[in-house]
C-alpha positions in Angstrom: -39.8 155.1 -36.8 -41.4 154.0 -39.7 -40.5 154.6 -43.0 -41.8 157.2 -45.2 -44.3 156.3 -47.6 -42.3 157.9 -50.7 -39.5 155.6 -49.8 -41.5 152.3 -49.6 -42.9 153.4 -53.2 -39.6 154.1 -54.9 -38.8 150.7 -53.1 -41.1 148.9 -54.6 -41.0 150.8 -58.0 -37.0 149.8 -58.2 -37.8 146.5 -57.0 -40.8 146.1 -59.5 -38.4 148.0 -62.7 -35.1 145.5 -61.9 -37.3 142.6 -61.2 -39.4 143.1 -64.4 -36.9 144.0 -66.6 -34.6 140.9 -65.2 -37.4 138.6 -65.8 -37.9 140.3 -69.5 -34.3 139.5 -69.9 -33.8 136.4 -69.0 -36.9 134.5 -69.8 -37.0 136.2 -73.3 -33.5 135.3 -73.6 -34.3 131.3 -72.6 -37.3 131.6 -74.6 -35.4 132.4 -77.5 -33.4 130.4 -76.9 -35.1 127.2 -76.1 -38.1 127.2 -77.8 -37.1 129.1 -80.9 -34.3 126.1 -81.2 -36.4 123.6 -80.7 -39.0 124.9 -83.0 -35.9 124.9 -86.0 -35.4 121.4 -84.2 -38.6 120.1 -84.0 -41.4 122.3 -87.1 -38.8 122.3 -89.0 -37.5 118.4 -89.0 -41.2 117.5 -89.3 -41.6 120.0 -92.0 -38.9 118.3 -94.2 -39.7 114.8 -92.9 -43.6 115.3 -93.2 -44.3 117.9 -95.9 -41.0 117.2 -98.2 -41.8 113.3 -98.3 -45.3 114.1 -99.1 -44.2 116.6 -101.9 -42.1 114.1 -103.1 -44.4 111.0 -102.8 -47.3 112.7 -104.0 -45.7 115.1 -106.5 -43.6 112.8 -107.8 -46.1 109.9 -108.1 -48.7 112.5 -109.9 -46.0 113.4 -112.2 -45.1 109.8 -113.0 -48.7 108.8 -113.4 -49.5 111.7 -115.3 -46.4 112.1 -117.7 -46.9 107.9 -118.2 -50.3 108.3 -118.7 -49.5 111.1 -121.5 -46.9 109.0 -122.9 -49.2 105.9 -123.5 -52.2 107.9 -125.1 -49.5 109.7 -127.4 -48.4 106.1 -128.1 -51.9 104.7 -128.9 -52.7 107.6 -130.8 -49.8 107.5 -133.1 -50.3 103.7 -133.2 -53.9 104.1 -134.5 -52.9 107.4 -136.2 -50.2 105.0 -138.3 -52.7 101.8 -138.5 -55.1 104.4 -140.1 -52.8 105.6 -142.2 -51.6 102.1 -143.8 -55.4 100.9 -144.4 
């Protein structure tokens, strides 16, 4: 006797409800997991290698090339400032 068609369906629905929500469970779970630590691992290393090291390279190096720079013109101007004012 075969079974009854309402039977196969809730078989299938219960198969298809604990399947799904197994696979929801675990492969979130890994996903989390796994790729959310190696993004922290990976983004984030490169982000301080990468972006950090460029902020301070380029940062820095504008800041020290621009402060310098200010620093020399404020002394040429006082120098010629105090030349002027001894003529």
């Amino acid at each position: 006797m075969l079974p009854h068609p309402k039977s196969i369906h809730g078989e299938i629905d219960g198969w298809m409800d604990g399947w799904m929500d197994g696979w929801m469970d675990g492969w979130m779970d890994g996903w989390m997991d796994g790729w959310m630590d190696g993004w922290m691992d990976g983004w984030m290393d490169g982000w301080m290698d990468g972006w950090m090291d460029g902020w301070m390279d380029g940062w820095m190096d504008g800041w020290m090339d621009g402060w310098i720079d200010g620093l020399f013109i404020e002394i040429q101007e006082d120098t010629i400032a105090i030349s002027q004012w001894q003529k």
